[in-house]
C-alpha angles and dihedrals in degrees: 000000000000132000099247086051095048086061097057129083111236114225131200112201117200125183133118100232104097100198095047086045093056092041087051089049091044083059099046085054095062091070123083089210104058129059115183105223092190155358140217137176093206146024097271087055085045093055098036085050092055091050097056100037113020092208126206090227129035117197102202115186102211102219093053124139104269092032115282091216089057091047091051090049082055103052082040097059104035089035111034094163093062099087099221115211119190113234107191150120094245118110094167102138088222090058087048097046090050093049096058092042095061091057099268112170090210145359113215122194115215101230090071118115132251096265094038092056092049099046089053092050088051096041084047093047090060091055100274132137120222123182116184112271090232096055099048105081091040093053093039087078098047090053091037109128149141109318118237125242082245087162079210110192113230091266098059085051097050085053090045097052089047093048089051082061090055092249114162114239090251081055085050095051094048100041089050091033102237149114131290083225098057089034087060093042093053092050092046077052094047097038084056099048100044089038088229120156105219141356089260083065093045098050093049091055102037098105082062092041091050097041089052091064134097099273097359120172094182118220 
């Protein structure tokens, strides 16, 4: 393997149809930071995919033959270090939600464009989390529950508040002048707190989390 392949992020797409898939694969190519290994149109491709090339990044489409939610369970599960990220039509909030339980980095509605799409594979390849805008107010109340008592310091509520803005964690680090290091340090600290699964969660429930603590204004 080359360098220059070393410092890009390998993709598998999987969806079975076979136009939007090649349209999905034309607008990854357009970034000099992702490189799609493979491509599948059902679970069994998904999973035989994942075998040969272990990918940093795993595009599902939900309504694929085989069932793309039981696909994801399964990367999830045998290659926990690939992030999986839903690509689908569905903006049913139960799809959403089941997706982000089983442990999903990202759920990506297809109507996105070209650059979006690329900025969230790459923002998902470092270790972030992206759910469509459109798809966040709507599945906040569906997650909405008790807060925790996180006892967050006002650090971990400053990160949280700009994570419930979708900021990435090197946008946090600027903005509160600070290190990645202690950005990613704040949000491990967080995630472990509040019990939530992924910055996608916690940003879904930070208006809860915030308004729970001492002196909370919420968002």
């Amino acid at each position: 393997m080359s360098g220059a392949d070393k410092e890009r992020s390998h993709v598998i797409v999987v969806d079975d149809h076979a136009i939007f898939r090649m349209g999905v694969i034309q607008s990854l190519s357009l970034s000099d930071k992702i490189e799609v290994v493979g491509e599948g149109a059902d679970r069994d491709d998904a999973l035989a995919l994942m075998g040969k090339f272990s990918p940093d990044v795993a595009l599902i489409d939900i309504s694929m033959p085989g069932d793309g939610l039981e696909a994801a369970r399964e990367i999830v599960t045998r290659w926990p270090a690939t992030r999986t990220v839903m690509l689908t039509a569905s903006e049913e909030d139960e799809d959403v939600y089941r997706a982000l339980k089983l442990g999903a980095s990202g759920y990506i509605l297809k109507g996105i464009s070209a650059r979006e799409l690329i900025a969230a594979v790459e923002a998902v390849a470092t270790g972030e989390t992206f759910l469509s805008p459109s798809l966040a107010s709507r599945l906040l109340n569906v997650l909405r529950v008790r807060p925790p008592d996180a006892n967050l310091s006002g650090q971990e509520k400053n990160v949280l508040e700009h994570i419930a803005k979708g900021m990435t964690n090197s946008e946090i680090a600027e903005v509160m002048g600070i290190s990645l290091k202690t950005v990613k340090f704040h949000v491990t600290n967080t995630l472990a707190k509040t019990g939530a699964k992924n910055r996608v969660q916690l940003a879904l429930l930070a208006r809860d989390l915030l308004d729970a603590q001492p002196g909370g204004q919420g968002l």
